[in-house]
DRENVEX-875622 format. One record per residue (C-alpha): x negated, y, z. Coordinates in steps of 0.5 Angstrom, whole numbers, padded with zeros to 4 digits, always signed. Layout:
BEGIN
XYZ ...
***
This chain:
BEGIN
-0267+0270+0217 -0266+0278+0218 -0261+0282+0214 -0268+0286+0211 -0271+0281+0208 -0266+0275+0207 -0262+0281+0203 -0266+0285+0199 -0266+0282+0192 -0272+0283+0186 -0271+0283+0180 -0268+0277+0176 -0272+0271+0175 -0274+0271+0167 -0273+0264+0166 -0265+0263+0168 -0260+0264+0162 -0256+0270+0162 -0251+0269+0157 -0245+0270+0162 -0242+0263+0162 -0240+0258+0168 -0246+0255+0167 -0251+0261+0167 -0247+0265+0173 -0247+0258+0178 -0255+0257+0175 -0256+0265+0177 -0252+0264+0184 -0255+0257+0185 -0263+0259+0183 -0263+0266+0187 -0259+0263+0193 -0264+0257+0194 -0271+0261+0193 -0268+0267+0199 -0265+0261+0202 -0260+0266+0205 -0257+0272+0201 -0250+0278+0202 -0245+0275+0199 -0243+0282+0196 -0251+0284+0193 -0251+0276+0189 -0244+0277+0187 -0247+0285+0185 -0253+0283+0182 -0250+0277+0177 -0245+0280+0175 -0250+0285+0170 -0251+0278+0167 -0244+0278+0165 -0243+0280+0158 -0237+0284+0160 -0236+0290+0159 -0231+0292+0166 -0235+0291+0172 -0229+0289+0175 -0228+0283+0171 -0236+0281+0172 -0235+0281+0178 -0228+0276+0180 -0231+0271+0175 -0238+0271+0179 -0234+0270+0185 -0230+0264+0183 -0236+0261+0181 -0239+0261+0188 -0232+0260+0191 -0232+0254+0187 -0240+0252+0188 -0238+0254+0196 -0232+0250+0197 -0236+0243+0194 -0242+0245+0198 -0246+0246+0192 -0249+0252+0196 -0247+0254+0204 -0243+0260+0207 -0241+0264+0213 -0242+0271+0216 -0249+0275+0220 -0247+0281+0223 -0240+0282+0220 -0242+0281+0213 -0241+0274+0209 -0248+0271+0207 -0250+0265+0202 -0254+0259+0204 -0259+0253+0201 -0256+0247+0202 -0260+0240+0202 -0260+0237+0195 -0254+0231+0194 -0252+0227+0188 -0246+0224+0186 -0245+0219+0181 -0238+0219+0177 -0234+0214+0174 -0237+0214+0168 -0244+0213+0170 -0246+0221+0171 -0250+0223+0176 -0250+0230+0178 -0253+0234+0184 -0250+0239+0188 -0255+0244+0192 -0262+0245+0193 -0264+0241+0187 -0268+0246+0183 -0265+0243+0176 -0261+0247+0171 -0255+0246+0168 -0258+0251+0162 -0255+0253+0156 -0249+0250+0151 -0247+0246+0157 -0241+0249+0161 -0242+0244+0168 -0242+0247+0174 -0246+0242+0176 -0253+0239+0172 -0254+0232+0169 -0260+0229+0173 -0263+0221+0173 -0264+0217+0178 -0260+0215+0184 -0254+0218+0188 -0253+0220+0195 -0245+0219+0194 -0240+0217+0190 -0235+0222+0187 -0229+0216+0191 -0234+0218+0197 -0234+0227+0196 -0226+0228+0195 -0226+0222+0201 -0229+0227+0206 -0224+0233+0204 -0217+0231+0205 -0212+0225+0202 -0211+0225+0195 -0206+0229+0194 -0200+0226+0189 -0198+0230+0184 -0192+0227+0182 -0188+0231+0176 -0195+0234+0173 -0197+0231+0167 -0203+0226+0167 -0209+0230+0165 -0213+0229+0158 -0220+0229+0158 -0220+0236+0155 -0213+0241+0158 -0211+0247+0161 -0208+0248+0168 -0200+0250+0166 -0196+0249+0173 -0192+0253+0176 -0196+0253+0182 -0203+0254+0183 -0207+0248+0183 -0209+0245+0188 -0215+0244+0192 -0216+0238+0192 -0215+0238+0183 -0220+0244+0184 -0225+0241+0186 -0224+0234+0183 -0225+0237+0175 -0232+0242+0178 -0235+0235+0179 -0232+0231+0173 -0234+0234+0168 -0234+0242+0164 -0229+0246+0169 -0228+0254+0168 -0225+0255+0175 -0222+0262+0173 -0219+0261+0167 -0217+0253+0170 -0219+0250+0162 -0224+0244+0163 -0226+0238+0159 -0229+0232+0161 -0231+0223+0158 -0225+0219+0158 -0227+0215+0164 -0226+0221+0169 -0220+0223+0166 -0218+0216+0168 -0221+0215+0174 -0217+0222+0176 -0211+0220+0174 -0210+0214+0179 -0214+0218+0185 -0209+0225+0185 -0202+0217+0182 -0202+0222+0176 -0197+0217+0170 -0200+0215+0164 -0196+0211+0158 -0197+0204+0160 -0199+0201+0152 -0196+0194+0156 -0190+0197+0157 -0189+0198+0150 -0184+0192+0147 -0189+0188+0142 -0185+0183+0137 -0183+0177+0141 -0189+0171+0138 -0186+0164+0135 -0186+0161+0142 -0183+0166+0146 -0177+0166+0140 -0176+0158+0141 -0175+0158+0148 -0170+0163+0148 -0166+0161+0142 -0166+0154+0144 -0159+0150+0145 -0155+0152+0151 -0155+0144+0152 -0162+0143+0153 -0167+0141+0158 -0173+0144+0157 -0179+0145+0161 -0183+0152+0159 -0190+0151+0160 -0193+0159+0162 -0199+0162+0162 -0201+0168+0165 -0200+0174+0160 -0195+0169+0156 -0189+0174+0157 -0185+0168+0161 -0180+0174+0164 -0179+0177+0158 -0177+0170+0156 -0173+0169+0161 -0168+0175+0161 -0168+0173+0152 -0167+0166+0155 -0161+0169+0158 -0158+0175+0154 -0158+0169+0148 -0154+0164+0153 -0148+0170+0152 -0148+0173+0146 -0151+0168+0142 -0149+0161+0144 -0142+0164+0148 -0143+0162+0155 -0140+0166+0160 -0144+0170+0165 -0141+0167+0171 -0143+0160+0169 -0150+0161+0168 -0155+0161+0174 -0162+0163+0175 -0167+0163+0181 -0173+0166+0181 -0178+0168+0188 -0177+0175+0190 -0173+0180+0191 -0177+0185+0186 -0178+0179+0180 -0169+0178+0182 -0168+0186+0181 -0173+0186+0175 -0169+0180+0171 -0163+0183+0174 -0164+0191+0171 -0167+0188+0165 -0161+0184+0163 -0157+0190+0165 -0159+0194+0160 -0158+0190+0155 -0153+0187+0156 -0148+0193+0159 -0143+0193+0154 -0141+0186+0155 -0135+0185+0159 -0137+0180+0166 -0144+0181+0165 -0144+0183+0173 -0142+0176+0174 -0149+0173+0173 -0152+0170+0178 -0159+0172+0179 -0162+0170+0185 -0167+0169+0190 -0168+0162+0193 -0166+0164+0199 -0160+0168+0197 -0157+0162+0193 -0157+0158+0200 -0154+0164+0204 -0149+0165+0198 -0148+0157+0198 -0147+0157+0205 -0143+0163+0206 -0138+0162+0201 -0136+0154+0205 -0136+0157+0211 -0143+0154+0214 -0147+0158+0218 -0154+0156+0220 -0158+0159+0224 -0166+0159+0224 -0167+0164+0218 -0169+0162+0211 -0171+0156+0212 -0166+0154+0217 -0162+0156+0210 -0165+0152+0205 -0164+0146+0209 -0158+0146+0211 -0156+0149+0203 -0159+0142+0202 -0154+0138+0205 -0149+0141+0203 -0151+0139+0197 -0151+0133+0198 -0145+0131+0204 -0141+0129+0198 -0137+0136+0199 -0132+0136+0193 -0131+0143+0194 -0138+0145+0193 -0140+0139+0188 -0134+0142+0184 -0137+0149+0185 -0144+0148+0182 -0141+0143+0177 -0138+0149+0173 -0145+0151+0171 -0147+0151+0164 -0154+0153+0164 -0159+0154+0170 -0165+0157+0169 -0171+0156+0174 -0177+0160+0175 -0185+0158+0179 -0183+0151+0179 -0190+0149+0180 -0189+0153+0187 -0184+0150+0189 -0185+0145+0195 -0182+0142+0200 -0175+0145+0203 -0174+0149+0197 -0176+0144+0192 -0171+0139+0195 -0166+0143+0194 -0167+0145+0187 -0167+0137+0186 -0161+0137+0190 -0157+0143+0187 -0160+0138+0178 -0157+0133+0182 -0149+0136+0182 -0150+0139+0175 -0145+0137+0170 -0150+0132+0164 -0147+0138+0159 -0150+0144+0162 -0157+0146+0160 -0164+0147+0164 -0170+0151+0163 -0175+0151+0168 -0181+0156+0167 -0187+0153+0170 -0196+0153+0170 -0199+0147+0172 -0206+0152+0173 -0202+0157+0178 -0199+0152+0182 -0202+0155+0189 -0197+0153+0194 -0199+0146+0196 -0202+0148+0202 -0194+0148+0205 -0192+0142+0204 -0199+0137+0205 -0195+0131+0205 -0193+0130+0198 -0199+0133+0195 -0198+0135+0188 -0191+0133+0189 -0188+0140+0186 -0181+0141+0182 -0184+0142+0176 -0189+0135+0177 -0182+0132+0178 -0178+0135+0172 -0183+0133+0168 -0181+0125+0169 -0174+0126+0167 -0172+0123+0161 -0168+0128+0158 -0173+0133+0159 -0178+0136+0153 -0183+0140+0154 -0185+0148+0150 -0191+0152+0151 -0192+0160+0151 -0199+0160+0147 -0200+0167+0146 -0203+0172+0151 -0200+0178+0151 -0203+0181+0157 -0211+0182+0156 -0214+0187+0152 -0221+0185+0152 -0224+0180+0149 -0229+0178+0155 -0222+0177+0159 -0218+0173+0153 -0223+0168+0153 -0223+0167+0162 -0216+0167+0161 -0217+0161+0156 -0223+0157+0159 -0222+0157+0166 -0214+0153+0163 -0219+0148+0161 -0224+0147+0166 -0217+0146+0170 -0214+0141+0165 -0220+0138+0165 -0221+0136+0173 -0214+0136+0176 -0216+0133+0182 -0220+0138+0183 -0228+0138+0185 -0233+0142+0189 -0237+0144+0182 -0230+0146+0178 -0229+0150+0183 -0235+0153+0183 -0235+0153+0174 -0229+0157+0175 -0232+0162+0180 -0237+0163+0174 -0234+0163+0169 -0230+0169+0172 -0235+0173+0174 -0239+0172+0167 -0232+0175+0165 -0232+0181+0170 -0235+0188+0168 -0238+0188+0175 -0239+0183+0180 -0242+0183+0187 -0238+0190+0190 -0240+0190+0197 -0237+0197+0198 -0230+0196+0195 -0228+0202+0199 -0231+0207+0195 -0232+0205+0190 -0230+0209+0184 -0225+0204+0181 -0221+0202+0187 -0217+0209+0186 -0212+0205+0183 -0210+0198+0181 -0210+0191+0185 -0215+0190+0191 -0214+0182+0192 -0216+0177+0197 -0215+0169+0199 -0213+0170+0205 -0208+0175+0210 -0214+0176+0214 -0219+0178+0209 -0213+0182+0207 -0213+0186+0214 -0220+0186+0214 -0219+0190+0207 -0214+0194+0209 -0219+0197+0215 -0225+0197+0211 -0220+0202+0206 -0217+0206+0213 -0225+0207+0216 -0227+0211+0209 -0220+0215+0209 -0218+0212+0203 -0210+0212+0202 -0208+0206+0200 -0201+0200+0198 -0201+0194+0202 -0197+0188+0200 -0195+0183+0206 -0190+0177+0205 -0184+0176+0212 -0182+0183+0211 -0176+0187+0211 -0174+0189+0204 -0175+0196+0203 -0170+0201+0200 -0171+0207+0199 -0170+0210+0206 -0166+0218+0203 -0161+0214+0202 -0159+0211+0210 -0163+0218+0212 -0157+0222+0208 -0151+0218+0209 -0152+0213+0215 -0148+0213+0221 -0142+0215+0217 -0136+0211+0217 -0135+0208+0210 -0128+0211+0208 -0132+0218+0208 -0132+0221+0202 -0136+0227+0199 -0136+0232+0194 -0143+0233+0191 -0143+0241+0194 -0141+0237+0201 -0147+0232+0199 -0152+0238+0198 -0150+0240+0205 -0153+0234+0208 -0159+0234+0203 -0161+0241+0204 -0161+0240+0212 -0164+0234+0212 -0171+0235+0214 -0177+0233+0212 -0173+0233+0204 -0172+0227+0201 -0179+0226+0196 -0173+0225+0190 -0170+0232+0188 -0163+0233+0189 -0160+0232+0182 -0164+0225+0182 -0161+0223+0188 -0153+0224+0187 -0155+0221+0180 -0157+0215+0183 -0151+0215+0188 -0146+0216+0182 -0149+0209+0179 -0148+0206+0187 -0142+0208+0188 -0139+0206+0181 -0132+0208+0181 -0132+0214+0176 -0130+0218+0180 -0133+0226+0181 -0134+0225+0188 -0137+0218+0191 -0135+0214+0198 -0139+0211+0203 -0136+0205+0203 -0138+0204+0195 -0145+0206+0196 -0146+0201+0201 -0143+0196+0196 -0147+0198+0192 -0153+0195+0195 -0151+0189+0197 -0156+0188+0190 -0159+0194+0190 -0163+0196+0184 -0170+0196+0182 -0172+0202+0182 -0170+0203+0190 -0173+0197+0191 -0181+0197+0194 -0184+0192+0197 -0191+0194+0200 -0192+0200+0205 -0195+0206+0202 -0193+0211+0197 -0201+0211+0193 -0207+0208+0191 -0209+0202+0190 -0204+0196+0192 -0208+0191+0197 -0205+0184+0198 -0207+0177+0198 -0207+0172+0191 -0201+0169+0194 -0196+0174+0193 -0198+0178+0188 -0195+0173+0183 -0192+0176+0178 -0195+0182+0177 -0201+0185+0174 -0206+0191+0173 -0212+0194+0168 -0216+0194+0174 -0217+0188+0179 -0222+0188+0185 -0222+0181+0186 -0226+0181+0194 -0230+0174+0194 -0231+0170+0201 -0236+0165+0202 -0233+0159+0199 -0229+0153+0204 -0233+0148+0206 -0231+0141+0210 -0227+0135+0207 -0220+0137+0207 -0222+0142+0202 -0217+0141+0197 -0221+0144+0192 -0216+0144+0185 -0212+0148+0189 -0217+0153+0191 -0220+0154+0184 -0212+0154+0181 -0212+0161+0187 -0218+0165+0184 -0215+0164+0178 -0208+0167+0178 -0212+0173+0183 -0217+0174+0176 -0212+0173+0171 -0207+0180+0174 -0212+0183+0170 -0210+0186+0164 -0218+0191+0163 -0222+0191+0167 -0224+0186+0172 -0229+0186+0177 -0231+0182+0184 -0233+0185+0191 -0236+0181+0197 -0232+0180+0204 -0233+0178+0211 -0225+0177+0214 -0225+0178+0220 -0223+0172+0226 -0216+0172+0227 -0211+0167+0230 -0204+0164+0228 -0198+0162+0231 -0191+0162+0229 -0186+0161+0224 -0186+0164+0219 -0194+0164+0221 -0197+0171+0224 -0204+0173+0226 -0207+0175+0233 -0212+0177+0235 -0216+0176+0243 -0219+0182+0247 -0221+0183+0254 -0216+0186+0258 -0210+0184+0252 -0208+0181+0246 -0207+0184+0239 -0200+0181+0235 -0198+0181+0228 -0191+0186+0229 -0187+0188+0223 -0185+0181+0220 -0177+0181+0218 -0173+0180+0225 -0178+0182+0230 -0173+0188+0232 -0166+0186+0234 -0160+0189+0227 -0157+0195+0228 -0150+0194+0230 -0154+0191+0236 -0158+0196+0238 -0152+0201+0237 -0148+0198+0242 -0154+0199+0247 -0153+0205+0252 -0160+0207+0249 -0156+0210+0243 -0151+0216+0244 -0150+0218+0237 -0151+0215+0232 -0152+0220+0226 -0158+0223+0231 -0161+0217+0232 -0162+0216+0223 -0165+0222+0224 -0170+0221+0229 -0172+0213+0225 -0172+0219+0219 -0178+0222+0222 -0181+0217+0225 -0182+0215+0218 -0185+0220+0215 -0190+0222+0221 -0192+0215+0222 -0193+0216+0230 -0196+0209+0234 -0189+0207+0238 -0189+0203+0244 -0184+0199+0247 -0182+0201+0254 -0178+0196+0259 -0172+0198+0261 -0166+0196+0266 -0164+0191+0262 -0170+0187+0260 -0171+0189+0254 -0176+0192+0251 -0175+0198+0246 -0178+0202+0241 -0179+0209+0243 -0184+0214+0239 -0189+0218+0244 -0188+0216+0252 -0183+0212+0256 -0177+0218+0255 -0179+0218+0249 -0174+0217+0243 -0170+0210+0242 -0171+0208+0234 -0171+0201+0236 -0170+0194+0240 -0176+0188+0239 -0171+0182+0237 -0171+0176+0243 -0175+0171+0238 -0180+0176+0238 -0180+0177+0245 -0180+0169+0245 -0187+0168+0242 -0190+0174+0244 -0190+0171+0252 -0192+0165+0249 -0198+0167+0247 -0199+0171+0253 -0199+0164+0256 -0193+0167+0261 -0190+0161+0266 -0182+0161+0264 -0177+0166+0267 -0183+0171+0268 -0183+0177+0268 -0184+0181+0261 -0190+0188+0260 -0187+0193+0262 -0190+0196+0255 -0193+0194+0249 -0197+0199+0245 -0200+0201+0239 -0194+0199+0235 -0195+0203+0227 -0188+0205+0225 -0191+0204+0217 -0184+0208+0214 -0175+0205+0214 -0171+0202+0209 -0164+0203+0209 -0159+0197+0212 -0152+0195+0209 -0148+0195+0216 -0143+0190+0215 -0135+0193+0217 -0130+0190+0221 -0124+0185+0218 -0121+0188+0212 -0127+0194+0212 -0132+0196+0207 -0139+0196+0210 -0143+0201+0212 -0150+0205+0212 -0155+0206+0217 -0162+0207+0218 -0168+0201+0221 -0176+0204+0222 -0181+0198+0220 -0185+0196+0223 -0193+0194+0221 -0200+0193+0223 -0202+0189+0230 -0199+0191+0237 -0202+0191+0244 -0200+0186+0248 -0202+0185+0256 -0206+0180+0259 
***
């Protein structure tokens, strides 16, 4: 190309409109440019302007240049400089199909936008190139923005701030956009779609409180003395029944808050129960004594509170939780004997251990206190850790007890189409119709999902315009890390749930305060200090942060005190509890531990089917079932080929073999020693130093490696072996890592394990010395696969 003839310009071409509009300058630009192939950025901007209908030539000319700044940054049309002076290029033709089945076509197409259209970019027929997911993808990371109103299908820019890039580009591609005056307008389904890519909140319509049906009024108006087994379906409300089922117990029937006792799972389904109660209830005196808790926690609690220790985990716990119970202990039988309701959730998963101890703890009630048990036969999954009884599940064995009577929670209150409705209802049958479980059942049930799903057979899930958002589910952890590599490789952003880990309270909290005794007191002017010199800045602002340790600290004084916010969080509230890495995009996790939860949109990733004669196919069908029925709009079912992975373990974890090493599940609850160990090793000199060291990491996510030292430990630093210390790996870990290396007792550890992500921190309750209120601290987390030497 040369400056003479790449540059000179004719007159302009009859056919292309003039009118003036976004649609008219960028099919101006556009046709120029792709005839010359390279034009002067100045003669374009110079001779399109005489087509605006605008009497000052400066005002033509600014709005042709953020046409083609628009048209340049989308590589609509190419850019860069010959001789010094900036030139426009033909780009090859592209397509890109939008979520709402739009196909539009960047560069050189030789197609038209024409007249009374506003898009930047023509409608064409025909197949795309590339998604719209797959062209934003290729730019940056999506950018949440969190504050911002979501986006209607017609609107206006009206922030503060410039608007981002990343947005910019997203609404030239969706629909009609005048990127001068920042107005766009475009379908419905875009508008959705950029919502979830840029984590931009919609009002949720399953958030608004509907009028409790007949079923769901009985059970919670029920006598406090009966014992009743609720049968739940997915949809049915069961835990809004359950808080009602409560909220009656006290303020209708009378009882006290401190006798009534409710477990469920989770600690997010506990701090979910836990806050709903609170709200309504918060005028009642003693309302706090409620005991909500996990399983696991009632054992701890159990256990602490006789004088028990039990050491092995939580496991260790239950069991020995359970022979307490039944040691003829007058203490504790005396203690659970006060009990005037208890309430149990997901009995039809409760299996082995924690099942024996539900029988036990029954077993100790006074005959006058009530039970409500909540339970679906169709989601029973969790047989699969405890074959030895199969089908024995607490649920199974309440249901044979004399004094107990059964309800129902009939209606669905979760989905909003008519295809999933009847899923919902059809696959129940199917189930009750074959409890035992059969190869064809399974595959019906298959069928009968996909018949509901408005798209099957996704191969590409990663890119694919509706995983911006929801759940992305899978049978297994190892098609759960396949996803999540499939999800890394296209740079999408991305939430994974993994069960075994830490609990995750917001990391600001320990950031701020860690590493002060808890006697200190602060005023709010001492706490914008600390706030404003912490660095990288909390994603909270200051106002909402103090706020939230007002609440914490609760004693309704103007200031706050260490010791008070650490109390606190002995049962932190939901709202500083996550449980799952990331911050945006869709929530990957497996079909087991997403129970509870549910979405408008559901990717369901399918495997090739199980085969062989151990197959216990009633429980594989009931699992695909549950994973389909999070889906509240739209359902839709991929293809995934997990990888080979190994495990070991209790809990069980994956690896994986390679030449020279061997890659091991890292980041599972207990894998690094506790705070108050690693403190008193001679790797930490300043406490407060080290929380900000664990803070950045945090927030930079770096690949750590733990580095032997003198003392054969193994600690965590970030960058080499004089890195910064934020972690120790714990002696079980270390156990079951040389395990797996085969290595001969006694034998010598690596002097370093690689590759270990460092996915965020959670802020840790220390417990404080005799007569002491504990204190707060800081712990990186850990996730992904580390490296371990041959």
């Amino acid at each position: 190309m040369t400056s003479e003839s790449a540059l000179a310009l004719g007159p302009p071409t009859p056919d292309v409109p003039g009118d003036g509009s976004i649609s008219a300058i960028a099919d101006l630009v556009r046709r120029i440019v792709n005839a010359r192939r390279g034009l002067s950025r100045t003669e374009v901007v110079s001779w399109v302007s005489q087509f605006v209908d605008d009497p000052d030539s400066v005002e033509a000319a600014a709005r042709v240049g953020g046409v083609i700044d628009a048209l340049c940054e989308l590589k609509d049309i190419g850019y860069g400089t010959m001789r010094g002076e900036p030139v426009l290029v033909a780009l090859p033709e592209r397509r890109i199909a939008l979520p709402d089945g739009t196909v539009v076509a960047l560069g050189d197409h030789g197609t038209l936008v024409g007249t009374g259209c506003e898009r930047l970019f023509p409608e064409v027929a025909g197949g795309a190139t590339e998604s719209l997911v797959e062209v934003l993808a290729s730019f940056d990371e999506p950018v949440p923005l969190s504050g911002h109103r979501a986006l209607e299908p017609i609107g206006r820019w009206t922030g503060d701030d410039p608007m981002p890039a990343a947005l910019r580009r997203a609404l030239s591609l969706g629909g009609a956009f005048d990127p001068v005056d920042q107005k766009w307008s475009m379908s419905e389904e875009n508008a959705s779609f950029l919502n979830e890519w840029f984590n931009l909140k919609t009002s949720d319509p399953s958030s608004q409180v509907a009028e409790p049906d007949e079923g769901q009024m009985r059970v919670a108006h029920a006598p406090a003395g009966s014992r009743i087994i609720v049968e739940a379906g997915p949809g049915s409300g069961k835990t809004h029944v359950a808080c009602e089922r409560v909220i009656s117990l006290v303020q209708d029937e009378g009882l006290a808050p401190s006798r009534i006792l409710l477990l469920s799972f989770t600690r997010i389904a506990v701090a979910e129960i836990r806050d709903r109660i609170g709200r309504r209830l918060h005028d009642m005196p003693n309302a706090a004594a409620l005991q909500i808790r996990t399983f696991d926690s009632f054992a701890a609690r159990l256990l602490a509170v006789s004088g028990v220790y039990a050491a092995g985990g939580h496991d260790a716990s239950i069991r020995a939780a359970t022979r307490l119970m039944r040691s003829d202990n007058p203490l504790v039988a005396d203690a659970i004997g006060l009990l005037e309701h208890v309430v149990i959730d997901e009995a039809q998963d409760l299996v082995g251990d924690r099942k024996e101890m539900c029988e036990a703890l029954l077993a100790l009630l006074d005959p006058s206190c009530g039970i409500t048990v909540f339970g679906d036969f169709a989601q029973s999954i969790y047989g699969y850790q405890h074959r030895g009884a199969e089908g024995s599940t607490l649920l199974a064995e309440i249901a044979k007890h004399a004094d107990v009577t059964c309800d129902q929670l009939e209606c669905d209150h979760r989905t909003r189409t008519k295809a999933l409705k009847e899923m919902f209802r059809s696959v129940r049958e199917t189930l009750k119709d074959d409890p035992v479980g059969s190869r064809d059942g399974y595959f019906r049930i298959r069928e009968q999902i996909c018949t509901a799903a408005v798209e099957n057979d996704v191969t590409r899930f990663a890119v694919h315009a509706s995983t911006t958002g929801g759940l992305i589910l899978t049978r297994s952890r190892r098609g759960l890390f396949t996803a999540a590599e499939q999800m890394r490789a296209v740079g999408r952003s991305f939430r994974l749930r993994l069960p075994d880990r830490p609990p995750r309270v917001e990391a600001w909290i320990g950031a701020l305060l860690g590493g002060l005794p808890s006697a200190t007191r602060m005023s709010q002017n001492d706490f914008r200090s600390i706030y404003e010199a912490l660095s990288p800045a909390p994603w909270r602002n200051l106002d909402e942060c103090w706020e939230i340790l007002l609440d914490l600290d609760a004693s309704g004084r103007e200031d706050i005190s260490v010791g008070n916010i650490a109390e606190g969080l002995a049962d932190p509230p939901l709202e500083l509890l996550s449980d799952h890495e990331g911050s945006s995009g869709p929530l990957l996790s497996t079909i087991h531990a997403i129970k509870g939860r549910e979405a408008e949109r559901v990717m369901l990733l399918l495997a090739r089917a199980p085969y062989g004669d151990q197959v216990n196919w009633a429980e594989e069908a009931r699992t695909l079932y549950v994973g389909a029925t999070r889906a509240s709009t739209e359902l839709r079912t991929g293809w995934i080929n997990p990888r080979k992975f190994y495990t070991t373990g209790e809990p069980e974890r994956f690896w994986a073999a390679r030449p020279d090493h061997r890659l091991m599940e890292i980041g599972l609850e207990g894998d690094l020693v506790d705070w108050t160990e690693f403190v008193r090793s001679s790797h930490v000199v300043d406490e407060v130093n080290l929380i900000s060291n664990i803070w950045r990491a945090a927030n930079d996510e770096p690949r750590a490696a733990a580095y032997l030292d003198a003392e054969s430990r193994l600690v965590l630093r970030v960058g080499d072996h004089d890195g910064t210390a934020i972690g120790c790996l714990s002696d079980s870990f270390v156990d079951l890592m040389q395990s797996l290396r085969k290595a001969e007792p006694e034998s010598a550890l690596p002097e370093v394990v690689a590759g270990i992500p460092v996915v965020g921190a959670t802020t840790v309750v220390v417990p404080g010395r005799s007569g002491e209120a504990p204190s707060l601290a800081l712990m990186p987390l850990l996730g992904g696969f580390a490296s371990i030497p041959r």
